[in-house]
N, C-alpha and C positions, 0 to 999 in steps of 0.2 A: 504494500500500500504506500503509495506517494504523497504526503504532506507538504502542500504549498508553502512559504516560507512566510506569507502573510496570516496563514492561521493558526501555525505554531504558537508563536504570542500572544493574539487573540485566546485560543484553548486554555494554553498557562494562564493567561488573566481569570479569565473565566471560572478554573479549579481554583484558584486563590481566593474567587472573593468568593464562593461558593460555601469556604468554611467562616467566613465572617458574617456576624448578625449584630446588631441594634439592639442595644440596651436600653436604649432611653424609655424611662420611668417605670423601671422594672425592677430597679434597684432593692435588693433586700438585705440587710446583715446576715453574718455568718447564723446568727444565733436568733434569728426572726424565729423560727420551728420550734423554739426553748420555750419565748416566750410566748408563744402564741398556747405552745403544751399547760402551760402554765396558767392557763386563763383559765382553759375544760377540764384537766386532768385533775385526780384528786393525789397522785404520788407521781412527782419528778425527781428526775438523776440530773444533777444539776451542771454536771464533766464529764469527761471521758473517764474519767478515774471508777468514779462512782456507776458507771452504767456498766461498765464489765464488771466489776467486783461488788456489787450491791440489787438485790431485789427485793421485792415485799408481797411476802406471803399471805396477806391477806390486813385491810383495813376494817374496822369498827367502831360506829357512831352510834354513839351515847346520849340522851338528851337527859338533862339533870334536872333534879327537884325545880329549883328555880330558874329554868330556862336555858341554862348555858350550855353548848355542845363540847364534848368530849369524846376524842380521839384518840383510839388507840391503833398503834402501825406497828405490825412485825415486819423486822427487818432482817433478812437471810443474806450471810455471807456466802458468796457464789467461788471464793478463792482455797487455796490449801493453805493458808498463812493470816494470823493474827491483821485484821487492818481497825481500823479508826474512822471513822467517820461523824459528821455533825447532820444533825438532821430538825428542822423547823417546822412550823407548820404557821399556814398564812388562814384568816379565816375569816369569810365573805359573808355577803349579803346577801337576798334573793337573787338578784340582778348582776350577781358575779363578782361586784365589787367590796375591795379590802374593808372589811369596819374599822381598822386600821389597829387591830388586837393581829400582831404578829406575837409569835413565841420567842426568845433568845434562842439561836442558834445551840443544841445539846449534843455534847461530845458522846460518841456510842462507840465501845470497844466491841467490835464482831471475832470472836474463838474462829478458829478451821473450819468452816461449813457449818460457823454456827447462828444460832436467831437470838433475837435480843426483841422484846416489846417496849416498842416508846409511848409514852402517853401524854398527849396536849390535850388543856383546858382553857376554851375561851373565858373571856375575863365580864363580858356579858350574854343579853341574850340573844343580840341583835344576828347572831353567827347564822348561817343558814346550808353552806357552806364552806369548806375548806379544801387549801392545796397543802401537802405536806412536803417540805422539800428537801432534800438529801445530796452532800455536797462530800469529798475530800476532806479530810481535815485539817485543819490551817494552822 
């Protein structure tokens, strides 16, 4: 097959832009899919650290005498080795949004393949929902 010398270049152009696309207004942060997890989910891995070596075995919601929701999260070590991890819990409104009762971040030592149960307590009754969230330890 014979290739004129005028569509050599043409063709090259052509495969070249063929793998470029437009970005504009598509723009998202690396970590957009975190926080967006973080809106619906009720248990997030908040690093890479923690999404390999951390999962949770089941969550349970408590409603107390006097209104306030209480949370309890087991937490399963997925590694062969003692780790550390800090785990919180954010706790919302009907509407999704924070009442602005976060937890202070709580240091949890996970054994070999072992579970640990954490338990958070809203501080009113306004709670309707929560995200519990689970991080590395710093």
């Amino acid at each position: 097959m014979r290739i004129t010398p005028l569509l050599l270049p043409i063709a090259t152009l052509f495969l070249a832009l063929a793998g470029c696309a437009s970005h504009q207004g598509a723009y998202a942060p690396a970590d957009a899919s975190k926080s967006n997890q973080e809106l619906t989910a009720k248990f997030v891995l908040m690093d890479p650290g923690a999404q390999t070596s951390v999962t949770s075995s089941g969550l349970q919601e408590t409603r107390l005498g006097d209104g306030r929701l209480q949370v309890a999260c087991i937490l399963q070590n997925r590694e062969n080795r003692r780790i550390q991890v800090q785990a919180q819990c954010v706790f919302k409104d009907a509407a999704g949004f924070s009442t602005g009762d976060e937890t202070p971040w709580e240091n949890v030592i996970l054994t070999e393949n072992g579970m640990e149960t954490v338990t958070f307590t809203s501080l009113n009754s306004r709670a309707a929902a929560y995200t519990v969230r689970v991080r590395q330890a710093r």
